[in-house]
RODO-2510 file (C-alpha; in nm, 4 decimals, decimal comma):
residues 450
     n   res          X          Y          Z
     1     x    -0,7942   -10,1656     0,4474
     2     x    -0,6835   -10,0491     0,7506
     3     x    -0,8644   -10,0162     1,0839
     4     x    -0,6489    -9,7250     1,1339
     5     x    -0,7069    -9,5386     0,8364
     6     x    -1,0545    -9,4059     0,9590
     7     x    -1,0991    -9,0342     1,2107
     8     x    -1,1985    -9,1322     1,5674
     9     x    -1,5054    -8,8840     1,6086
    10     x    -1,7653    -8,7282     1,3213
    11     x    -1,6737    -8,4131     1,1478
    12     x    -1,8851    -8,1665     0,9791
    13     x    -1,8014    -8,0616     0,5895
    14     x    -2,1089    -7,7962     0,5793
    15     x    -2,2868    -7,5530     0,8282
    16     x    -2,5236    -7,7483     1,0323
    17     x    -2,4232    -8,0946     0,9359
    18     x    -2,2877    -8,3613     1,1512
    19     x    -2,1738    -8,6720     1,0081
    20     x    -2,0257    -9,0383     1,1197
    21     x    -1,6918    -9,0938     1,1244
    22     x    -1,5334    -9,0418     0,8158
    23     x    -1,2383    -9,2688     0,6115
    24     x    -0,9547    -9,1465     0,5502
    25     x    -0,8055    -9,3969     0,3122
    26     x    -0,7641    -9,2184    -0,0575
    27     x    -1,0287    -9,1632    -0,2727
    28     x    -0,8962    -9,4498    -0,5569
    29     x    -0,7982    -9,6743    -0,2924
    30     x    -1,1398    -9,7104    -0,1692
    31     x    -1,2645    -9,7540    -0,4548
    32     x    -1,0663   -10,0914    -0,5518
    33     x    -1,1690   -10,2206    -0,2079
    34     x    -1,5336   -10,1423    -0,2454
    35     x    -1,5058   -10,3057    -0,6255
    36     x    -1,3140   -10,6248    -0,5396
    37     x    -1,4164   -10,6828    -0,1691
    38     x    -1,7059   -10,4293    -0,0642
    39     x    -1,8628   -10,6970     0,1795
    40     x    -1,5008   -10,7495     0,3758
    41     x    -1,4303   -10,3524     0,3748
    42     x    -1,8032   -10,3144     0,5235
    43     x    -1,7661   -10,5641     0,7149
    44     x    -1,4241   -10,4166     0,8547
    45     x    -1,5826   -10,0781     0,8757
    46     x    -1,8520   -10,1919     1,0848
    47     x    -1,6558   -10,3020     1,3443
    48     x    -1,4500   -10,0397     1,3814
    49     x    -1,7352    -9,8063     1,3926
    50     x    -2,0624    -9,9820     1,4395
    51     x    -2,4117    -9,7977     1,2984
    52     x    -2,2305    -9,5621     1,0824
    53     x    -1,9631    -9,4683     0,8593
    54     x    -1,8861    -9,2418     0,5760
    55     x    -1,6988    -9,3245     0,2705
    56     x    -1,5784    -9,2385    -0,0887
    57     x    -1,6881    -9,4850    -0,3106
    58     x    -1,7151    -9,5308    -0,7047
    59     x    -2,0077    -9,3476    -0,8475
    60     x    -2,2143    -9,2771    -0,5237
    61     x    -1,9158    -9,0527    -0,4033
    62     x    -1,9609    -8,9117    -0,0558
    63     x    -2,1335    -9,1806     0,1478
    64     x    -2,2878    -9,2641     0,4719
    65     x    -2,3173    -9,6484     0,5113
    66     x    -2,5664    -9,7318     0,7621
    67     x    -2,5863   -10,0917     0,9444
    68     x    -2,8756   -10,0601     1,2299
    69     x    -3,2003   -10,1301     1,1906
    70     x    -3,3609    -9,8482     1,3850
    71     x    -3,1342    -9,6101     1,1270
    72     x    -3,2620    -9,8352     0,8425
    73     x    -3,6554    -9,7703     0,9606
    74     x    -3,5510    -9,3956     0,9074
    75     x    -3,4331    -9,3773     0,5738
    76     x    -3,7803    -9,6016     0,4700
    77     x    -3,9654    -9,3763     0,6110
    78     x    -3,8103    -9,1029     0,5429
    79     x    -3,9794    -8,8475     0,2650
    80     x    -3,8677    -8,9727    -0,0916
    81     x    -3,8615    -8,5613    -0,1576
    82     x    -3,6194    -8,5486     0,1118
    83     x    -3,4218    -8,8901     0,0778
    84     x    -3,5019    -9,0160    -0,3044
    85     x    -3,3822    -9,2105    -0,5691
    86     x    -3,0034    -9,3067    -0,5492
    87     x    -2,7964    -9,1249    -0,8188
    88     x    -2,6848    -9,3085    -1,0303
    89     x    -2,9177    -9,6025    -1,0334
    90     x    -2,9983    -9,8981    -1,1821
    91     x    -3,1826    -9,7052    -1,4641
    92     x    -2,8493    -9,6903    -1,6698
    93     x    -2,8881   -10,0686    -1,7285
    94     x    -3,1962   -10,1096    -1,7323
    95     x    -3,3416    -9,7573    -1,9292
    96     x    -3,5134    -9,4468    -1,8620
    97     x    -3,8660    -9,5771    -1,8422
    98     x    -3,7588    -9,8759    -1,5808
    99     x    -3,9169    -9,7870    -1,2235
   100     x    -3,5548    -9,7810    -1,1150
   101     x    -3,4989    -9,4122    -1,2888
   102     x    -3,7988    -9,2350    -1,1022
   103     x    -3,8401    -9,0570    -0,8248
   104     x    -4,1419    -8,8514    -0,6446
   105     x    -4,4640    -8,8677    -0,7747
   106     x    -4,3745    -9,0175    -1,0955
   107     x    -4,2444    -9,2795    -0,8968
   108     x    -4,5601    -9,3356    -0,6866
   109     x    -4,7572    -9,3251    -1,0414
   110     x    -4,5594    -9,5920    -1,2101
   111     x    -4,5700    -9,8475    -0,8898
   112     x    -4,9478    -9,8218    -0,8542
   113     x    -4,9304    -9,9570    -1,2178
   114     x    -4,6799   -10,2485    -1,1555
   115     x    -4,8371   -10,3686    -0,8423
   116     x    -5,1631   -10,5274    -0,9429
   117     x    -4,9902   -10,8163    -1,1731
   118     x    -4,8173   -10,9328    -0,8592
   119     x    -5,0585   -10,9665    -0,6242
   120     x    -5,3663   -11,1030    -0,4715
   121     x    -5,5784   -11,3297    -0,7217
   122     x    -5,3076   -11,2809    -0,9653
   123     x    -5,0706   -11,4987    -0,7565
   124     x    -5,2976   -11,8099    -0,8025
   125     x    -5,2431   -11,7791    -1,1630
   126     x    -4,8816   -11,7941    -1,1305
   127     x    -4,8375   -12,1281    -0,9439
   128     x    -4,9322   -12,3501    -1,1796
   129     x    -4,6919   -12,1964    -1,4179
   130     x    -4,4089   -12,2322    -1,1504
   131     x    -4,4584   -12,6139    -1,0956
   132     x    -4,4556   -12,6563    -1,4878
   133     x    -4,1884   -12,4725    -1,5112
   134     x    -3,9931   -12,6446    -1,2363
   135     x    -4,1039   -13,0150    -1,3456
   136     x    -3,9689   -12,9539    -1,6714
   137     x    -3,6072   -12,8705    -1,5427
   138     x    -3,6247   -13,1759    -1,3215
   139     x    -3,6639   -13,3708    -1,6248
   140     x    -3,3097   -13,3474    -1,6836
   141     x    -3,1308   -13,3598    -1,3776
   142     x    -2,8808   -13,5980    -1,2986
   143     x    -3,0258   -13,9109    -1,0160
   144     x    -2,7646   -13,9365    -0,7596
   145     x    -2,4814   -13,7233    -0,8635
   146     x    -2,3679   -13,3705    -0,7561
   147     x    -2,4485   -13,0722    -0,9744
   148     x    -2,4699   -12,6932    -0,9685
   149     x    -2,8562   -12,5603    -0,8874
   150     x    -2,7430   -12,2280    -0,9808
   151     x    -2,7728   -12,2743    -1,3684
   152     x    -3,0815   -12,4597    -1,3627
   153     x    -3,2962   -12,2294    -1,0998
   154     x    -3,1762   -11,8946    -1,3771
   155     x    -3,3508   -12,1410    -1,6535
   156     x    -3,6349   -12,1906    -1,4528
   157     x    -3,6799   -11,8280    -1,3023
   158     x    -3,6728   -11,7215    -1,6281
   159     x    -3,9374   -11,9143    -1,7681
   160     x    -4,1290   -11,8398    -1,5587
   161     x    -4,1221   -11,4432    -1,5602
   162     x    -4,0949   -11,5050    -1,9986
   163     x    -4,4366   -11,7175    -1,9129
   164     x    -4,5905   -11,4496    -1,7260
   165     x    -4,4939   -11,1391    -1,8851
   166     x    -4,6133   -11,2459    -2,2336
   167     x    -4,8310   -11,5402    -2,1412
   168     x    -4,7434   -11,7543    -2,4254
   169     x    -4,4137   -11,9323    -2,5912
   170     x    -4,2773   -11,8894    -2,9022
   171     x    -3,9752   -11,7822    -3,1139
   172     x    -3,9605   -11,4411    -2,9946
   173     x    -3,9702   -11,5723    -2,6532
   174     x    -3,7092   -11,8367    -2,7346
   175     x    -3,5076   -11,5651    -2,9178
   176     x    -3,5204   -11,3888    -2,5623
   177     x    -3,3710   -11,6707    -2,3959
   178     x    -3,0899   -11,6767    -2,4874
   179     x    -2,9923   -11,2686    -2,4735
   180     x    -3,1631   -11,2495    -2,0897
   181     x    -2,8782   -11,4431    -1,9206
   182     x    -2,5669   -11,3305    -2,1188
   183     x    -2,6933   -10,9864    -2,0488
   184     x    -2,7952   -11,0074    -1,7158
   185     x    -2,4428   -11,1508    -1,6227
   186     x    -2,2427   -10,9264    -1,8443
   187     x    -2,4943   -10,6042    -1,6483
   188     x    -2,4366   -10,7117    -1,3094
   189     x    -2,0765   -10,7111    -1,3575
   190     x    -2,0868   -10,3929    -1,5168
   191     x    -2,2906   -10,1938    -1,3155
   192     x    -2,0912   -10,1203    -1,0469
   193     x    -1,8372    -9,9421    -1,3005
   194     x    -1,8681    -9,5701    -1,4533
   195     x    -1,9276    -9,5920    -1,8391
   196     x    -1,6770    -9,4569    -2,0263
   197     x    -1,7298    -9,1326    -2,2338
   198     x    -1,6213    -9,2958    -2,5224
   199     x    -1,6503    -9,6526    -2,6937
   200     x    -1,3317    -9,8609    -2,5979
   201     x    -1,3634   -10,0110    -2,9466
   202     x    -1,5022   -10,4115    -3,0386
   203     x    -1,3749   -10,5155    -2,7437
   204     x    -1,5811   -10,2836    -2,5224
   205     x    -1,8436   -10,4995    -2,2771
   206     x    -2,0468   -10,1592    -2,2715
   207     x    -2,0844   -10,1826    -2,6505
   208     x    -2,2018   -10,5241    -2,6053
   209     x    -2,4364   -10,4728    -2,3469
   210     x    -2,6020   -10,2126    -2,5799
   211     x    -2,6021   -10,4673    -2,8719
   212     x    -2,7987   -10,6727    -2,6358
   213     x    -3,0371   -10,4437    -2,5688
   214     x    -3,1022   -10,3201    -2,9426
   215     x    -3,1867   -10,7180    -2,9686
   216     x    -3,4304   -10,7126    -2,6556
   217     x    -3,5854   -10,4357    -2,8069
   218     x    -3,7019   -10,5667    -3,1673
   219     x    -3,7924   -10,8310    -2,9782
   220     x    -4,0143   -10,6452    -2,7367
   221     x    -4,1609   -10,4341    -3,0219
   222     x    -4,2701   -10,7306    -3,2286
   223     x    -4,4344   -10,8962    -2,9201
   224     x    -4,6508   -10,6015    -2,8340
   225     x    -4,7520   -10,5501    -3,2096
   226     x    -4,8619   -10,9130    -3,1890
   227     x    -5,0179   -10,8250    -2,8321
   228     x    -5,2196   -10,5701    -2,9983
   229     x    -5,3086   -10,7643    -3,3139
   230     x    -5,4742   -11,0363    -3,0927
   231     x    -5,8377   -11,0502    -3,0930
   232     x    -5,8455   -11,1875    -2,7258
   233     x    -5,6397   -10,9218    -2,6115
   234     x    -5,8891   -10,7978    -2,3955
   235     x    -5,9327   -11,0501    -2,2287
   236     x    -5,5452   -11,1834    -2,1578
   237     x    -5,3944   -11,1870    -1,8225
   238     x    -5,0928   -11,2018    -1,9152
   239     x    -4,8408   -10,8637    -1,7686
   240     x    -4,7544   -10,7237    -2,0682
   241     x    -5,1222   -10,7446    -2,1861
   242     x    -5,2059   -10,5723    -1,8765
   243     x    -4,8973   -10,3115    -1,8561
   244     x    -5,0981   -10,2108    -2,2626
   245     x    -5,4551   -10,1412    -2,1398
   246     x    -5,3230   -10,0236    -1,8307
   247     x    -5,3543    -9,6074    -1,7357
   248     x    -5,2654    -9,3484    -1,4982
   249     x    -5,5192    -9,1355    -1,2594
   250     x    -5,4986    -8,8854    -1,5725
   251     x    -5,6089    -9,1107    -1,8321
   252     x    -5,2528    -9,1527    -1,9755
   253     x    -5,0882    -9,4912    -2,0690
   254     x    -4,6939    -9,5842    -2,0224
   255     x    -4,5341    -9,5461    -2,3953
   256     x    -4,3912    -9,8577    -2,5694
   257     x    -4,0191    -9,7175    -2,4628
   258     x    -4,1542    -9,7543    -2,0757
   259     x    -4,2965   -10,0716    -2,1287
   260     x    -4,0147   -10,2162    -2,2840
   261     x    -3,7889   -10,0671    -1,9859
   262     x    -4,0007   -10,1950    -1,7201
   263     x    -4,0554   -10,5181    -1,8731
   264     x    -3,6794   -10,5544    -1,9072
   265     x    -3,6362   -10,4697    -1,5117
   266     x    -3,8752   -10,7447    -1,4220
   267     x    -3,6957   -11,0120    -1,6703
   268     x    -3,3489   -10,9569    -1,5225
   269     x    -3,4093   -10,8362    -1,1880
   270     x    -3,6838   -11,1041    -1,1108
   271     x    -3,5050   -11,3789    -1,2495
   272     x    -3,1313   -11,3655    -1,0798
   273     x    -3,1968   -11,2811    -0,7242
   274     x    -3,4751   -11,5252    -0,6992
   275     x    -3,2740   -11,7914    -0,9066
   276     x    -2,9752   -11,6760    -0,6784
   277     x    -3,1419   -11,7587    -0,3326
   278     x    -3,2973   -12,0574    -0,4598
   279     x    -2,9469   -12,2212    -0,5156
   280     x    -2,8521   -12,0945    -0,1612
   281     x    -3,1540   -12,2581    -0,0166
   282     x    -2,9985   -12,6377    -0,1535
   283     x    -2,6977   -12,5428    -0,0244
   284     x    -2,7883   -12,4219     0,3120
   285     x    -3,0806   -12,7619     0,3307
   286     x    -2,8190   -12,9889     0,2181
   287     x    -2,5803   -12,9316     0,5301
   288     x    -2,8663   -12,9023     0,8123
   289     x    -3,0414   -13,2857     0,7768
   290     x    -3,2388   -13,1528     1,0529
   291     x    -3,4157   -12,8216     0,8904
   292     x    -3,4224   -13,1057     0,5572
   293     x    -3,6211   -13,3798     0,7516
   294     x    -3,8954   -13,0817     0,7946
   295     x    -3,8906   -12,9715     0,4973
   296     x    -3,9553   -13,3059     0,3443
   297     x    -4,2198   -13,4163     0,6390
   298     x    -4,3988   -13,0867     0,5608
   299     x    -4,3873   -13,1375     0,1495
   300     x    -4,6156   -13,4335     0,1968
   301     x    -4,9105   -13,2277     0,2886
   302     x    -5,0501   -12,8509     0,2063
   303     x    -4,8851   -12,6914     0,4543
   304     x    -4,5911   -12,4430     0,3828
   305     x    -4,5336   -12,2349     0,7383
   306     x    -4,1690   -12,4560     0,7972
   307     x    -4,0749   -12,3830     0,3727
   308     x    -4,1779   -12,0107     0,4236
   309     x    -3,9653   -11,9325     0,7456
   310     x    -3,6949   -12,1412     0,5630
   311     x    -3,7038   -11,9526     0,2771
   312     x    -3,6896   -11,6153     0,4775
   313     x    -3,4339   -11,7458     0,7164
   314     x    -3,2120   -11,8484     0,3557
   315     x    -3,2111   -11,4426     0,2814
   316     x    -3,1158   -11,3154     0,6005
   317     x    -2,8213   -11,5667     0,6152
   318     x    -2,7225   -11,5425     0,2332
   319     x    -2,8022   -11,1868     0,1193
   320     x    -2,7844   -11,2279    -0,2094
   321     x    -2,8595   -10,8034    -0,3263
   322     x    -2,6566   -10,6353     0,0178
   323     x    -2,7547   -10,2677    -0,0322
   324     x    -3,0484   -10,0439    -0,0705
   325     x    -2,9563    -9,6923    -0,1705
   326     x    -3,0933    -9,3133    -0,1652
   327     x    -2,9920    -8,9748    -0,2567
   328     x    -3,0367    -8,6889    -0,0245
   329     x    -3,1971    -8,4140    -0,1872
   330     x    -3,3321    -8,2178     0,1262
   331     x    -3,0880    -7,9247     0,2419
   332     x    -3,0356    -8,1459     0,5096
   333     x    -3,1469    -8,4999     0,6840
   334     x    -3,1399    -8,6192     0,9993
   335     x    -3,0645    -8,9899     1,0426
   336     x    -3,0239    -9,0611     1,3938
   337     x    -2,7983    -8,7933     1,5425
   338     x    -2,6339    -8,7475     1,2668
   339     x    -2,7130    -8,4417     0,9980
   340     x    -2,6022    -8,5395     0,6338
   341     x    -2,6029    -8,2373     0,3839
   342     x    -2,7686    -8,2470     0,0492
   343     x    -2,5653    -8,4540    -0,2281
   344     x    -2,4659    -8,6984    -0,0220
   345     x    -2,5497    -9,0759    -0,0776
   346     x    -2,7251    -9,2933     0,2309
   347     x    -2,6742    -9,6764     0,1541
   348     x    -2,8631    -9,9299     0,4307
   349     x    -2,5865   -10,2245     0,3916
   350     x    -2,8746   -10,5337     0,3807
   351     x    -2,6011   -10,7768     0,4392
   352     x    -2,5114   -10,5804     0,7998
   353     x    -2,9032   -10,5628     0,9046
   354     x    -2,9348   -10,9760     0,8959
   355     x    -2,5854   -10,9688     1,1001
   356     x    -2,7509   -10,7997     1,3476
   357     x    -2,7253   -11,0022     1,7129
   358     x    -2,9823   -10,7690     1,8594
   359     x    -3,2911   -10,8901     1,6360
   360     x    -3,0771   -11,2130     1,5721
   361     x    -2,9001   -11,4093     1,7965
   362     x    -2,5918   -11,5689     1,6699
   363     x    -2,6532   -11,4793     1,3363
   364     x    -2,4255   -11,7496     1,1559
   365     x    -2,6266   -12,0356     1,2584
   366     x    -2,8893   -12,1270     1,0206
   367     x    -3,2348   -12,1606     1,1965
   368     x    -3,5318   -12,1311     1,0150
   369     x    -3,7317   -12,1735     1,3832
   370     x    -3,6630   -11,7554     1,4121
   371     x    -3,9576   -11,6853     1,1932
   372     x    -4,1704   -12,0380     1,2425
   373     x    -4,5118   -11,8244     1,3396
   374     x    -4,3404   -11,5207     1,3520
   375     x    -4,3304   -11,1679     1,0795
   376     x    -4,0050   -11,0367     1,0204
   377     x    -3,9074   -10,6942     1,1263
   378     x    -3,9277   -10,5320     0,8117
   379     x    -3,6568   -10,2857     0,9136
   380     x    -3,4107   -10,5585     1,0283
   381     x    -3,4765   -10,8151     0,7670
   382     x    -3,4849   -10,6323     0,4315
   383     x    -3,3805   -10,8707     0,1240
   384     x    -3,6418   -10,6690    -0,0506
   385     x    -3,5047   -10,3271     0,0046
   386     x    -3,7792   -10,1278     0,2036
   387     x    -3,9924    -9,8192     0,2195
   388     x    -4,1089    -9,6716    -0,0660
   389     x    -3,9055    -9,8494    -0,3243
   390     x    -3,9258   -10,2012    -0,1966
   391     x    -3,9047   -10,4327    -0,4288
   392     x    -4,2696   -10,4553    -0,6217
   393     x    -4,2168   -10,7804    -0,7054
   394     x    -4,1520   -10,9593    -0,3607
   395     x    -4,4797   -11,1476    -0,3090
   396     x    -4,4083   -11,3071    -0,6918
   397     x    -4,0633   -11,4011    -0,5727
   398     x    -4,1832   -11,5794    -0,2501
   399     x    -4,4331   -11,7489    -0,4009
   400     x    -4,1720   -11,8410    -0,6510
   401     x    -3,9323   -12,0139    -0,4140
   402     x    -4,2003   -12,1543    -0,1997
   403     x    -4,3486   -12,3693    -0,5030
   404     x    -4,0141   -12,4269    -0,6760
   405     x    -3,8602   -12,6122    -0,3208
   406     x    -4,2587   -12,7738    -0,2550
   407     x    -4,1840   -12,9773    -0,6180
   408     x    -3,8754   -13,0455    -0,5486
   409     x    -3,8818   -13,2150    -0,2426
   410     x    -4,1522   -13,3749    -0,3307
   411     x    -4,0025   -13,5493    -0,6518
   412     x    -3,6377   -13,6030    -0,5229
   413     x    -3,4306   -13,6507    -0,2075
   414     x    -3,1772   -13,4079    -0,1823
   415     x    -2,8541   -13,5704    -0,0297
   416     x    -2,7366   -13,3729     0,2975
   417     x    -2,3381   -13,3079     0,2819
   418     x    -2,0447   -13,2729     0,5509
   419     x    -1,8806   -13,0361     0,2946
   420     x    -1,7581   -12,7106     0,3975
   421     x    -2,0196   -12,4612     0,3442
   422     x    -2,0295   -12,2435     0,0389
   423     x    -1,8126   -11,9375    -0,0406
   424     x    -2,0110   -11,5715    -0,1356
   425     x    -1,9517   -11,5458    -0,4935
   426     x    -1,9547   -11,1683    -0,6351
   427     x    -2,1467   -11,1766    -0,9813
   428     x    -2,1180   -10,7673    -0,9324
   429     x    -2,4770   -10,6706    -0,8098
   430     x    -2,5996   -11,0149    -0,6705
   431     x    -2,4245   -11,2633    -0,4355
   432     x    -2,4409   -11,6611    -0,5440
   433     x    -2,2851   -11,9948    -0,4049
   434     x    -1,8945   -11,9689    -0,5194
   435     x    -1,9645   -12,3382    -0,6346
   436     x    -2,3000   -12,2892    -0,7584
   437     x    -2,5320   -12,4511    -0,5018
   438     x    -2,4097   -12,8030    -0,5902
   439     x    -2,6107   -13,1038    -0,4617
   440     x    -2,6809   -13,4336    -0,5226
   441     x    -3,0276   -13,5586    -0,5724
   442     x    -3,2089   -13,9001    -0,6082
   443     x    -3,5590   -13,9424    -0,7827
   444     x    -3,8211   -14,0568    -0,5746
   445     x    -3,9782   -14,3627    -0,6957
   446     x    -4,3304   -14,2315    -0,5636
   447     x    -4,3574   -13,7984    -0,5690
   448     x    -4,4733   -13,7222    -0,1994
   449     x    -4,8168   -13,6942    -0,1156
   450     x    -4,9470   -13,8452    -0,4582
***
């Protein structure tokens, strides 16, 4: 795209508003850009115009793209009645009843719900589960020769949500395994493209997708009929146990239709970013022996401060979800100086925010030290999203990574590598190793601190 191709100074399309300098490039042509290369043309865009731009793009049409962090702390704490839910959203994959489709109060309603699995005393639960999870997939790794971590961290990240959502294993859950990934992949890819009005015919991914989902579903239904039927089921602890007994300030309970949306959110959503930045984490360990030699001295005793600022220093400099949308439905917001008019989209670009040399310094170099006793700035450092749609399950996902690279590197030494870092790999909504996070490994005789 070309640097050219953009107005020099903001222009105004209603009364009152004032926006950021506007592209110029057509409509279509932006669209193909955003599609095949949307980090490059933000990336490009940036530069040329720093904290904020406006473009045309597929499905959010008129857009401001914001890359600051003090513009970023204004659209999270910015009045969801004012700046809500983007339009369209992830609720068109995912279903109606899926926390992505709601807004306002319903929104607030739904989250309160959600947030006690995931947290406090609940975590504790989950770790043990993790580390099961995680041995098992060791089990079959190869000793000593390179191989892709991508693969195997989906297969474990999604054991471990299966585990937690319905507590126990079986041939439902096993029947679940193997539609998850196929549609997660085929969803990711798909979601940043309009559905047709019309089916394309046997060849049509859309059709697919929905096949996939009519499977999910009989699935789901049969495993809350059995939830239901159990005679413990009082007493489980398991999510969808608790998303059944579960009800709002008025007494009411989600339906089976929500349920089975929301549960489907947390299987694919929790199990491909998490999986994602777990691969990026071997990769980015494997070529720094230094940040490696800590990680390892730390994995032989109970401390985790060095694997926690590693694992937030891997999302900044791998953004593996780069954008966190909203809708303005105010007549007008204020963002800055600049006035956007209702119907316009506001997209925070993530990827921009962790690029930032003003909370960062040098940005491209990998250094886990920047958060080594220190808290992120929630409004610079956003892999979660932020405000009042940040990500529910974020504490589950740290914990997640944290105990997945503690067993690890405590039962095998993961070979550093003079190979060229890793190219971003577009798998539509999330960003993975091009190669797959390939390693090599070797078995320790001994597991550390046993």
């Amino acid at each position: 795209m070309s640097e050219t191709a953009a107005t020099e100074h903001p222009v105004s399309e209603s009364a009152g508003a004032h926006l950021p300098p506007v592209t110029r490039v057509p409509k279509l042509l932006q669209g193909v850009v955003y599609v095949l290369a949307r980090r490059q043309m933000i990336d490009r865009l940036t530069r040329r115009h720093g904290a904020a731009f406006v473009a045309n793009i597929p499905m959010f049409g008129k857009t401001v793209i914001l890359t600051d962090p003090a513009l970023a702390k204004q659209v999270f704490a910015t009045n969801p009645e004012e700046l809500g839910n983007v339009q369209p959203n992830l609720s068109r994959v995912f279903g109606p009843g899926s926390v992505f489709a709601l807004d306002g109060d319903d929104h607030r309603r739904r989250r309160k719900l959600l947030t006690p699995p995931f947290h406090g005393k609940a975590m504790k639960n989950y770790e043990k589960i993790v580390e099961e999870e995680t041995r098992r997939e060791m089990a079959s790794w190869p000793d000593g020769r390179p191989f892709e971590t991508l693969e195997p961290m989906m297969r474990i990240t999604l054991n471990i949500i299966l585990r937690a959502i319905f507590g126990a294993d079986g041939a439902e859950l096993d029947r679940l395994r193997e539609v998850i990934p196929p549609w997660v992949t085929l969803g990711s890819r798909l979601v940043v493209f309009p559905e047709p009005a019309r089916d394309l015919g046997p060849l049509d991914p859309w059709r697919r997708l929905h096949d996939y989902r009519r499977t999910y579903e009989s699935v789901i239904d049969t495993l809350i009929t059995q939830a239901r039927a159990d005679e413990h089921f009082d007493e489980r602890t398991d999510v969808l146990s608790l998303f059944l007994r579960s009800a709002y300030e008025d007494g009411s309970a989600m339906t089976p239709s929500e349920i089975g949306d929301e549960l489907l959110t947390l299987l694919a959503a929790g199990h491909e970013t998490t999986a994602s930045t777990l691969a990026w984490a071997f990769e980015r360990i494997s070529r720094h022996p230094a940040v490696l030699a800590e990680l390892v001295a730390e994995a032989q005793t109970d401390g985790n401060e060095y694997r926690q600022a590693t694992i937030l220093e891997v999302q900044r400099a791998r953004t593996v979800i780069d954008f966190c949308g909203r809708h303005v439905w105010a007549p007008m917001v204020q963002i800055g100086q600049w006035r956007i008019p209702r119907g316009y989209s506001v997209l925070v670009s993530i990827n921009q925010l962790h690029a930032n040399t003003g909370e960062f310094p040098d940005p491209q170099r990998f250094d886990p030290t920047r958060f080594v006793g220190k808290r992120p700035n929630m409004f610079a450092w956003a892999p979660f999203g932020g405000g009042t749609r940040r990500c529910v399950g974020a504490a589950f996902a740290n914990m997640e990574m944290d105990v997945v690279l503690r067993t690890v590197l405590r039962h095998f030494d993961v070979e550093t590598t003079t190979a060229r870092d890793e190219k971003v790999h577009s798998r539509g909504v999330a960003f993975t190793p091009k190669d797959g996070g390939r390693v090599a490994m070797r078995r320790r005789p001994t597991p550390l601190g046993s």
